[in-house]
C-alpha positions as CSV (number, residue, x, y, z in Angstrom):
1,X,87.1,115.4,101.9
2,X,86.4,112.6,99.1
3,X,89.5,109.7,98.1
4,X,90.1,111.5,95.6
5,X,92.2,114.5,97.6
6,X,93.1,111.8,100.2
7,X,95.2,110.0,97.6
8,X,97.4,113.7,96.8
9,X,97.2,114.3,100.5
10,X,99.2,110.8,101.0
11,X,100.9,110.7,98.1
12,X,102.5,114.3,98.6
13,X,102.9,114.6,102.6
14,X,104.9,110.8,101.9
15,X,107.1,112.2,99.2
16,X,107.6,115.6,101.0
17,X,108.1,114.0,104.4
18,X,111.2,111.3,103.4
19,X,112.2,114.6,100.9
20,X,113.0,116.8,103.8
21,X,114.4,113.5,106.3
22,X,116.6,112.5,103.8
23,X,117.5,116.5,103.5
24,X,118.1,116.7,107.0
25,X,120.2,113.7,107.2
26,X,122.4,114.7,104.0
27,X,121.5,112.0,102.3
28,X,119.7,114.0,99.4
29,X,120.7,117.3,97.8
30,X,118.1,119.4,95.4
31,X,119.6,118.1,92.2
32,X,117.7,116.6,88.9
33,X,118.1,112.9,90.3
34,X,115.4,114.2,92.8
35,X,113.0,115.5,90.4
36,X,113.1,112.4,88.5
37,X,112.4,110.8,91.7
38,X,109.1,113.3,92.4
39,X,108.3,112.2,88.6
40,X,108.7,108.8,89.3
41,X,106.3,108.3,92.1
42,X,104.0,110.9,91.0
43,X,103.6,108.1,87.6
44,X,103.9,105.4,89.7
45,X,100.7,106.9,91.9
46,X,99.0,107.6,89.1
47,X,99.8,104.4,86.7
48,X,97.5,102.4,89.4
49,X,94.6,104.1,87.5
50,X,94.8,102.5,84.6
51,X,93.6,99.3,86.0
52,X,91.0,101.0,85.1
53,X,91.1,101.2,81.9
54,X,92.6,97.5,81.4
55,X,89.6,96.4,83.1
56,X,87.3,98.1,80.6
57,X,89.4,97.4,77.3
58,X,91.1,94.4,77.8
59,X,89.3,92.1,80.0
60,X,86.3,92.7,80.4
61,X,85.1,94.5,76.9
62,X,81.6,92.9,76.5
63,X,80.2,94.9,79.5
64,X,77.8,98.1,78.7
65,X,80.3,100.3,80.5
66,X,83.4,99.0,78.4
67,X,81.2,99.3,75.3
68,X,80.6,102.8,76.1
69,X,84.2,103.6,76.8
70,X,85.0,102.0,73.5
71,X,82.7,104.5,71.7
72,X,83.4,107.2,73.4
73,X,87.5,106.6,72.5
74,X,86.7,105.7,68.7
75,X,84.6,109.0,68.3
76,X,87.6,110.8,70.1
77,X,86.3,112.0,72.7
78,X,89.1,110.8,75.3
79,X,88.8,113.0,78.2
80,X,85.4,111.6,77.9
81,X,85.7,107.8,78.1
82,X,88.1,108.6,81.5
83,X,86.3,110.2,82.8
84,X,83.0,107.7,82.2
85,X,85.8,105.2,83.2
86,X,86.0,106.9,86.8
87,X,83.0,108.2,87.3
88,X,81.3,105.0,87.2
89,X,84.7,102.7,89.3
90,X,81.3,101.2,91.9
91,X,80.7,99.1,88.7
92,X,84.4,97.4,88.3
93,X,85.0,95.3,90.7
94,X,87.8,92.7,89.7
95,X,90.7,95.3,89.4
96,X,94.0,93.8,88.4
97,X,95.8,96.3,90.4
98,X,93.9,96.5,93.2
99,X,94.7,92.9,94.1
100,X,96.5,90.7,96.7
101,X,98.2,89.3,94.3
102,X,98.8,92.3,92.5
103,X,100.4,94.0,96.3
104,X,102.4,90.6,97.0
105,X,104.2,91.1,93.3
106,X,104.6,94.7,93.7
107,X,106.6,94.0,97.2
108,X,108.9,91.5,94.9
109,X,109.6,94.6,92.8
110,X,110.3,97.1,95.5
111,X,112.9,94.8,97.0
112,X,114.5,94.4,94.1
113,X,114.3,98.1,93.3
114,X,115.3,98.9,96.5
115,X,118.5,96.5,96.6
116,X,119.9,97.0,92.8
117,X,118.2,100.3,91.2
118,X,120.5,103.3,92.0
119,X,118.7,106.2,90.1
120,X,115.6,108.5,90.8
121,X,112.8,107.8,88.7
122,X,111.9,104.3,89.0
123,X,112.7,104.2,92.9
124,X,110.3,106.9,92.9
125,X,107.9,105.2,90.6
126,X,108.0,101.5,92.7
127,X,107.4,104.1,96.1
128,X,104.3,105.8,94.0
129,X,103.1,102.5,93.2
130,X,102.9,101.5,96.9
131,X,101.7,104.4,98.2
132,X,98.5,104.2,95.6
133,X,98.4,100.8,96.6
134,X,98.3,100.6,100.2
135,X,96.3,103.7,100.7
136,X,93.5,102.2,98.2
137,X,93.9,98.6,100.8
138,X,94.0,100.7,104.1
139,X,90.7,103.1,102.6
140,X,88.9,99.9,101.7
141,X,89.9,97.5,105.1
142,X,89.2,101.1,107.0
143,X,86.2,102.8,105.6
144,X,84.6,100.2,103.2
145,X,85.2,102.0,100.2
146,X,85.1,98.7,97.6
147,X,84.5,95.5,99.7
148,X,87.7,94.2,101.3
149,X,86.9,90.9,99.8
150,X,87.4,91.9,96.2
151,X,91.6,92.3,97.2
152,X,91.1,88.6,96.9
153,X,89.1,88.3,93.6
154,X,92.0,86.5,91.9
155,X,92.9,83.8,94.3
156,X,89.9,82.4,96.9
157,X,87.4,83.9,99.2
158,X,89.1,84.5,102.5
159,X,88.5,84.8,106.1
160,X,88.2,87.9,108.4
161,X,91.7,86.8,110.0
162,X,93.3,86.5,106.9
163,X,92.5,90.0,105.4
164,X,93.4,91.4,108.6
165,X,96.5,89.2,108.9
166,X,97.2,90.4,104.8
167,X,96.6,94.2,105.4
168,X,99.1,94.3,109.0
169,X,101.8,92.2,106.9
170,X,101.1,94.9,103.4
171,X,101.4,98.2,106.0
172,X,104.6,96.3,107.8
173,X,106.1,95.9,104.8
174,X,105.3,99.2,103.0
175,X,106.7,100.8,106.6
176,X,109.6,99.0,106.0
177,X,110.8,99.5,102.6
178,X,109.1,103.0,101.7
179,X,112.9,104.6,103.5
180,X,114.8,102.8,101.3
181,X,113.2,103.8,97.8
């Protein structure tokens, strides 16, 4: 199977899993406030994408790729310039999202989420967030899909102990705070 189904297999199996623990604890009944939280993370998941797309509009628009996205989105053709956008990710490398940076500020917002936000839909959005987020770190460090190196694009080049101590201390923490959101 490509990433691509890997991400719905993780995103889902997460989602569904704490669903049914928290179920069989009685600390969840099927109510709305659990669809918005299924809504939530499935936009969180997804919103990791459109580094994507920031990467071709916004800060890097003089590359041939971004050019072509631009055209394809000022002719309309929408579904057409994402999926150009995606089809050709090998090609963007500095992703804002996909950052160390990016992961160390999204841990800042899940502890606040998890300590002072009460309702559904943006603890589920913050728990989407990390799923899409770790998963993308753990298929890069694991399988080499984008070079582990480029986690660090915005800070320094790094050492071999220092991604490995960054991914542990990213999966402890996501272990951690993915039962309270």
């Amino acid at each position: 199977m490509n990433k691509l189904v890997w991400h719905q297999v993780a995103l889902f199996s997460i989602f569904l899993g704490l669903t049914l623990l928290r179920f069989l604890k009685g600390q969840v009944s099927f109510d709305l406030n659990l669809i918005w939280w299924w809504l939530g993370g499935m936009l969180g998941f997804l919103f990791v994408f459109s580094d994507r797309l920031v990467y071709a509009l916004v800060s890097n628009r003089e590359e041939v790729l971004s050019v072509k996205i631009k055209e394809l989105f000022g002719k309309g053709k929408l579904m057409a310039g994402l999926a150009m956008a995606f089809s050709e990710r090998d090609k963007q490398k500095h992703l804002v999202m996909r950052s160390a940076l990016f992961v160390v500020i999204w841990a800042v917002l899940a502890i606040f989420t998890a300590t002072s936000v009460g309702t559904g839909f943006p603890r589920g959005f913050v728990l989407g967030l990390g799923t899409h987020l770790i998963f993308d770190l753990w298929w890069d460090y694991r399988f080499g899909g984008r070079d582990i190196e480029l986690w660090f694009w915005q800070i320094r080049n790094v050492t071999k102990k220092e991604i490995d101590w960054f991914f542990r201390g990213a999966v402890l923490f996501y272990l951690l705070i993915f039962w309270l959101l």
